[in-house]
C-alpha positions in Angstrom: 83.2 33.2 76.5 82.2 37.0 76.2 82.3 38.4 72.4 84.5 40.8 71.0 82.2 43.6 70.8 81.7 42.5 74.8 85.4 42.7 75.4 85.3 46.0 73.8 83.0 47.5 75.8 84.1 46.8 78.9 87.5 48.2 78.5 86.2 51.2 77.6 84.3 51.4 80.9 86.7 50.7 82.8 88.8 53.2 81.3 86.0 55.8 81.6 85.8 54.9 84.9 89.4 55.5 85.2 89.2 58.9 84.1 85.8 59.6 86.1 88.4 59.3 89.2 91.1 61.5 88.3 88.5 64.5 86.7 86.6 64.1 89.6 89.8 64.3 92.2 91.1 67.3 90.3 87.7 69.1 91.1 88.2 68.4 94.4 91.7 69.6 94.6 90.4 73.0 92.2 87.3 73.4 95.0 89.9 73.6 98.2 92.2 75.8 95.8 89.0 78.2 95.8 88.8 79.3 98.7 92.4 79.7 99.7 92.8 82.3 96.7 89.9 83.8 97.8 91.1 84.3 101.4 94.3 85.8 100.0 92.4 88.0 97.3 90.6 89.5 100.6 93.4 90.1 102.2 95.7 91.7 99.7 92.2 94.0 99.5 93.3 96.5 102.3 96.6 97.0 101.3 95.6 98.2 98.1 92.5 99.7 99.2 94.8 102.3 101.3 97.6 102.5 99.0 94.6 104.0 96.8 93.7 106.5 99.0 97.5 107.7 99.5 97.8 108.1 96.1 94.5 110.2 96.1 95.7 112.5 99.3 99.1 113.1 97.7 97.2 114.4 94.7 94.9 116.4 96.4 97.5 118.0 98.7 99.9 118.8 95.7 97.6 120.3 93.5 97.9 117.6 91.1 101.0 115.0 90.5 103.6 115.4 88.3 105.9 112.3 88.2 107.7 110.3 85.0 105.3 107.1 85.9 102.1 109.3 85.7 102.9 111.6 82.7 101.5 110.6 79.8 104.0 110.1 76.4 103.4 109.4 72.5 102.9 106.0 72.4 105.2 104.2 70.1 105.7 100.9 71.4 103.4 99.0 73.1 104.0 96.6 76.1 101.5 93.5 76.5 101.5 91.5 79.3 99.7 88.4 79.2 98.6 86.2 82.1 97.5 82.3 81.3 97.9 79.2 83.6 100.7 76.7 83.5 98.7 73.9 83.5 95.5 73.0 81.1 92.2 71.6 81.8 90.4 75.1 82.4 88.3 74.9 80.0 88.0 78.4 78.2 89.9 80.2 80.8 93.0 81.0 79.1 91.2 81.3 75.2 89.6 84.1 76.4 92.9 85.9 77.4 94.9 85.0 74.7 92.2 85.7 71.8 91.6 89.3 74.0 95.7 89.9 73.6 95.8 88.7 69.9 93.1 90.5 69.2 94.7 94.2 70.7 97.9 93.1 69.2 96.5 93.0 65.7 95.0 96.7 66.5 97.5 98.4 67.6 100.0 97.2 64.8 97.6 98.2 62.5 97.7 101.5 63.6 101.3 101.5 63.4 102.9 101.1 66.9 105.2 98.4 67.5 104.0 96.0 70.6 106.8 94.1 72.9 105.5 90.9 74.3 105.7 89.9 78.0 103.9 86.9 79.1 103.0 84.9 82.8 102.3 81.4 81.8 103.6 78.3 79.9 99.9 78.8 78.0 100.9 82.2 76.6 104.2 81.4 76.4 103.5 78.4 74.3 101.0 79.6 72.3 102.7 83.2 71.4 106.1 80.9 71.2 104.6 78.3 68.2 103.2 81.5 66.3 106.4 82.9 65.8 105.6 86.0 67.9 108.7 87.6 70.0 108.6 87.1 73.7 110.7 89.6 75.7 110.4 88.1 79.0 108.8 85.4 80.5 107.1 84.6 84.2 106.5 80.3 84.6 105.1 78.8 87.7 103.5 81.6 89.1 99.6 82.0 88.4 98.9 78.5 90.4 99.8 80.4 93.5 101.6 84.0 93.0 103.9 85.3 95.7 104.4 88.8 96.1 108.2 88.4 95.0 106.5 87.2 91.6 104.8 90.7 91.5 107.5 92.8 92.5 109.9 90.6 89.9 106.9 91.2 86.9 106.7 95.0 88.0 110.3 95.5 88.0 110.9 94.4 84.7 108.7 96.2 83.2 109.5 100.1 85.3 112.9 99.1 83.8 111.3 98.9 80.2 109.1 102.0 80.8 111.7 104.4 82.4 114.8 103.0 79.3 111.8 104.0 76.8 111.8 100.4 75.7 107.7 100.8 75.9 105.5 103.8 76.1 103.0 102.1 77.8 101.6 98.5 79.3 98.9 96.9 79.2 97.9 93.8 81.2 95.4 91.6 80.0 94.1 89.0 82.3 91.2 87.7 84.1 88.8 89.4 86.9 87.6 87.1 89.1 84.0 88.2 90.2 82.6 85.0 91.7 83.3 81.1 91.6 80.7 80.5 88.8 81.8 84.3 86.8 85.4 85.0 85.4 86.0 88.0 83.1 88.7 88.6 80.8 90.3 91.9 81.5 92.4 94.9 80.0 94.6 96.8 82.8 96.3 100.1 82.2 99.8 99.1 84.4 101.7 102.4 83.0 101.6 105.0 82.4 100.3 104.6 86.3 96.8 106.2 86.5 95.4 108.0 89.9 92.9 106.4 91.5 89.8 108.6 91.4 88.0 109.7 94.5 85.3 107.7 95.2 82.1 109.3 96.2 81.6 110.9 99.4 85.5 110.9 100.4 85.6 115.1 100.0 83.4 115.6 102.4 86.2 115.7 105.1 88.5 117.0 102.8 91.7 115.2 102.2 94.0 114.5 104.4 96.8 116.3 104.8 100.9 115.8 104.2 104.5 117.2 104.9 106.7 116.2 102.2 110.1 115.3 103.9 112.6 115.5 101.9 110.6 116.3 99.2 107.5 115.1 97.4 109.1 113.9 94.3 110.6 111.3 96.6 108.1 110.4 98.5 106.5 109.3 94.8 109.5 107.8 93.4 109.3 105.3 96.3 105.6 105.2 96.4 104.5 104.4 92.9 106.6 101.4 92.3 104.5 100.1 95.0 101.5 101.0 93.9 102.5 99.1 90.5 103.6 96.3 92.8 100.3 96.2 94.6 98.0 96.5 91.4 100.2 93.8 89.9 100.1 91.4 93.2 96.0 92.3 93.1 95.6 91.4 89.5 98.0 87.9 90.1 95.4 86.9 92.9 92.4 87.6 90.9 93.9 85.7 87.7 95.0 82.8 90.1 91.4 82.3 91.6 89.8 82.0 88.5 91.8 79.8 87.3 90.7 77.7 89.9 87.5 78.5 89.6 87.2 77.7 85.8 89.5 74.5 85.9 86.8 73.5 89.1 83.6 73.9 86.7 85.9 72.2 83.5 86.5 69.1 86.2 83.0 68.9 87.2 81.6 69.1 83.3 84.1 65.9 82.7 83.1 64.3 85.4 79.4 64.5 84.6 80.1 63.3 81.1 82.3 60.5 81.9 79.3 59.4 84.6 77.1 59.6 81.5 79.0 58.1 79.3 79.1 55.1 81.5 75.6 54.6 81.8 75.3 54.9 77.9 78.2 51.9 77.6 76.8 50.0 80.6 73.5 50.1 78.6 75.0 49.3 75.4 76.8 46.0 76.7 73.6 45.0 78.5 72.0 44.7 75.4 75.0 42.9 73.9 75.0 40.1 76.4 71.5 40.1 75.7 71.5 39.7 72.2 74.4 37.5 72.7 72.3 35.0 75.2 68.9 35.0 73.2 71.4 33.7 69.8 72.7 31.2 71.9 69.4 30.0 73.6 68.0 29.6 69.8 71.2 27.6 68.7 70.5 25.8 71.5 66.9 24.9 71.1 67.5 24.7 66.8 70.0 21.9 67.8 67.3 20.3 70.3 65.0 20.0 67.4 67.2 18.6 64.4 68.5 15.7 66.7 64.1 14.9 67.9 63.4 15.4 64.0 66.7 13.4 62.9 
């Protein structure tokens, strides 16, 4: 009959094991997540590429924009819009947000604005939530795959906020998604709305130009919102593909360690049935020689 400390050790194996399977499935699950956000991510790229370059041409043509969404105000109130996963088992992927967004939240209190809390996440939403901090409006079951209804939802909210002088301005702290491997935690200016700049090489054929019909104050009060909607949508993508990304490498790390681990307890209850069979041998062969000596 197998020890105790044999007994042990095999349950815990098998229970490594267990977990071995469902870290190692949920890699492969992040791995095919990958590459559909990145496929969407490139082709959300376009839109927002020529929204850009309205927004540039409009500026050009007018001599300069003048609109509520681009002015610039005395910041009293500060909106912060965080963006964490739902779900867990990223590894530091939504830390790095959340300390980022603490961190600016801390500042700009000290310097005596107010902030207003708006968060896309149960992560956020829980962590804000247990440190007594007041959540104006919340966004759940969105980063795992964002829509862009979920944009145009997050973007509305907070043009209704902007324009009723609820905030002054918003800033949207998430993560930029530069490869599979790389993830950056990021601060966006959403509003006031800033003009893209014109990239290098675009005067050369001069901008293009545009007859205002009915007027070019409403040509921008329909354009902007969705620019915001597009920047929004853009920054969804990027947050939702590293979050696959990072819960990918955070799979592939427990898996590793649970394979490791195994070997380590295999190893360990090797020896035990080992030591366990060589006490019993010399038992054995103690008792031989008492009864040839008795």
């Amino acid at each position: 009959m197998a020890s105790a400390e044999l007994q042990q050790l095999e349950r815990r194996i098998r229970s490594v094991e267990s977990t071995k399977k469902i870290t190692r499935a949920m890699e492969l699950i992040a791995t095919a997540r990958i590459g559909k956000a990145q496929l969407r991510l490139g082709q959300a790229a376009p839109y927002t590429a020529k929204m850009n370059e309205v927004i540039r041409n409009v500026a050009a043509a007018t001599g300069g924009i003048s609109h509520p969404l681009l002015d610039r105000r005395e910041v009293r109130t500060v909106g912060v819009l965080i963006v964490t996963s739902d779900r867990g088992l990223a590894g530091g992927y939504n830390s790095a947000v959340i300390r980022m967004a603490e961190h600016a939240i801390a500042r700009h209190r000290a310097d005596g604005k107010d902030v207003r809390i708006y968060t896309i996440g149960k992560k956020a939403q829980s962590y804000f939530r247990y440190r007594r901090y007041q959540i104006e409006r919340s966004w759940l079951g969105v980063t795992d795959t964002p829509s862009y209804a979920d944009a145009r939802s997050v973007a509305q909210i907070l043009l209704n906020e902007y324009a009723e002088e609820s905030v002054d301005s918003v800033e949207m702290y998430t993560t930029h998604y530069v490869s599979a491997l790389t993830q950056e935690p990021l601060m966006w200016p959403l509003l006031p709305i800033e003009a893209p700049e014109t990239e290098e090489g675009a005067e050369e054929g001069g901008p293009i130009g545009y007859t205002f019909e009915p007027s070019p104050e409403e040509i921008l009060d329909r354009l902007l919102p969705r620019y915001l909607e597009a920047t929004a949508f853009g920054m969804l993508l990027e947050a939702s593909a590293s979050e696959h990304a990072a819960r990918r490498r955070a799979m592939k790390a427990a898996t590793d360690n649970a394979e490791e681990l195994t070997r380590i307890l295999t190893r360990n209850k090797n020896q035990a049935r080992q030591a366990e069979i060589t006490t019993e041998i010399s038992e054995i062969v103690g008792g031989a020689d008492a009864l040839a000596h008795g």
